[in-house]
Each structure stands twice: as C-alpha cells, then as structure tokens.
C-alpha positions as CSV (number, residue, x, y, z in Angstrom):
1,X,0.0,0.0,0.0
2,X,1.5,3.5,-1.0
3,X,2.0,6.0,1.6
4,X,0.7,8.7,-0.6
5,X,-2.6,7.1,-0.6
6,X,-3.0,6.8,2.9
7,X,-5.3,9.6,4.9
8,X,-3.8,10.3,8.1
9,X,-6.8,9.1,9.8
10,X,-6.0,5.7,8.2
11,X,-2.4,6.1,10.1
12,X,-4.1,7.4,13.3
13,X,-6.2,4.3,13.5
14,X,-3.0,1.8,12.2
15,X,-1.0,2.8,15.0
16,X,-2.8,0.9,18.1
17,X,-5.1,-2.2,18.1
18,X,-9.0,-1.5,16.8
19,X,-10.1,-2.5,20.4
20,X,-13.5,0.0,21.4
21,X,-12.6,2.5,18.7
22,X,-15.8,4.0,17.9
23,X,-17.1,3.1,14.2
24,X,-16.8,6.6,13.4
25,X,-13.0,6.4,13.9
26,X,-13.0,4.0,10.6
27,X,-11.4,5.4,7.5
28,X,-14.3,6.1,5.1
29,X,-16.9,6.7,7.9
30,X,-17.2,10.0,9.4
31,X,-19.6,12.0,12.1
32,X,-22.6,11.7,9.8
33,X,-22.2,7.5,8.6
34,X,-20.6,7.2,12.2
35,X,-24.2,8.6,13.7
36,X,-26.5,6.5,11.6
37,X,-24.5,3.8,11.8
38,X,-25.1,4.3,15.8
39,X,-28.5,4.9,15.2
40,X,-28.7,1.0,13.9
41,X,-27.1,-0.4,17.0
42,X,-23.1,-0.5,15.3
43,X,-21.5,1.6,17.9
44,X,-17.5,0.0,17.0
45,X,-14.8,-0.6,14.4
46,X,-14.7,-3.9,15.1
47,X,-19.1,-4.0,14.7
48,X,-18.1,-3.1,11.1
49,X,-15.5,-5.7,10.5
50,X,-18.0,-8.1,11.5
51,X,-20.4,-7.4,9.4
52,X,-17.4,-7.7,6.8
53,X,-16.9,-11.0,7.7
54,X,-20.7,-11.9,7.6
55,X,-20.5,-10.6,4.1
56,X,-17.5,-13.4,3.4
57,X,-15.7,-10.3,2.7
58,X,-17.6,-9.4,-0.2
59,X,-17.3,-5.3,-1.1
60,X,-20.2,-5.7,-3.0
61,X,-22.6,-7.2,-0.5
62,X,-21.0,-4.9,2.5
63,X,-21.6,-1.7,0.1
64,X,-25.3,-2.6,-0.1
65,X,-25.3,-3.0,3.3
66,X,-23.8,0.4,4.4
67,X,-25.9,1.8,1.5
68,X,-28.6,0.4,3.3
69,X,-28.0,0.6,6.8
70,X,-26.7,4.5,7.1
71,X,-27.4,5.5,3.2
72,X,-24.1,5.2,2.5
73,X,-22.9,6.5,-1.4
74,X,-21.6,5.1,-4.0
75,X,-17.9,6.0,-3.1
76,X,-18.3,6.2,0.5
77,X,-19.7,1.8,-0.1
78,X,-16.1,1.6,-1.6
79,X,-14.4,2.3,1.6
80,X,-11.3,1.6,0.1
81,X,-9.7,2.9,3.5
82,X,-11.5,0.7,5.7
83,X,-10.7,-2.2,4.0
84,X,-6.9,-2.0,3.6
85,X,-7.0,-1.1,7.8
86,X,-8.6,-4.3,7.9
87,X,-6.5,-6.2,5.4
88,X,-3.1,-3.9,6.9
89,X,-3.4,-3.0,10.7
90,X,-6.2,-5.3,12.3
C-alpha cells in the first residue's frame, strides 16, 4: 500500500489495536455515517468488521449493506480505506 494514498486518519487508526474504537474512527466513515451507523445499534470498528466478515468479505454485499444501513454513497460503499485497515493494521 503507498504511503501517498494513505489519509492520516487511516495512520491514526493503524498505530494501536482496533479494540473499542468508535465506528466513526474508521477510514471512510465519518460524524454523519458514524451517527447513523449508531442509530442501527453499530456503535464500533470492530461491529463493522463483523459485518465484513458476515459478508464473506464481499465489497459488494457490505456496500449494499452500508448503502442500506446508514445510506451510505456510492464511493463512500467503496471504503477503500477501511478495508486496507482491515486487510493492513487489524
């Protein structure tokens, strides 16, 4: 993974284990995604991953998921961030 394509929250969250980071702490989720995501009962990082691995690790199928659960766009069901943390830090 290049440097240069890594946010700094994406470091931030890299440097120490996921543990009871808040969901909103995720690369690609934010305050607004974060709060609906809250709303639906996913209050942590590791809630998301889960839900990951329910979806076999399928982008596709978690996408539609996020799109559905906290009307998450087209880009933002990408979460290209989120999954290299979980494929490079977790």
């Amino acid at each position: 993974m290049s440097t240069a394509m890594t946010s700094r929250k994406h470091m931030q969250f890299c440097l120490e284990p996921m543990g009871d980071k808040s969901a909103q702490n995720l690369p690609g989720i934010g305050r607004v995604l974060g709060g609906r995501l809250q709303g639906s009962g996913i209050r942590h990082a590791r809630d998301i991953e889960g839900h990951f691995l329910v979806f076999s690790q399928n982008q596709e199928k978690f996408g539609s998921w996020l799109r559905d659960t906290c009307g998450a766009n087209a880009k933002q069901q990408r979460l290209q961030l989120c999954y290299q943390c979980k494929n490079h830090c977790i």
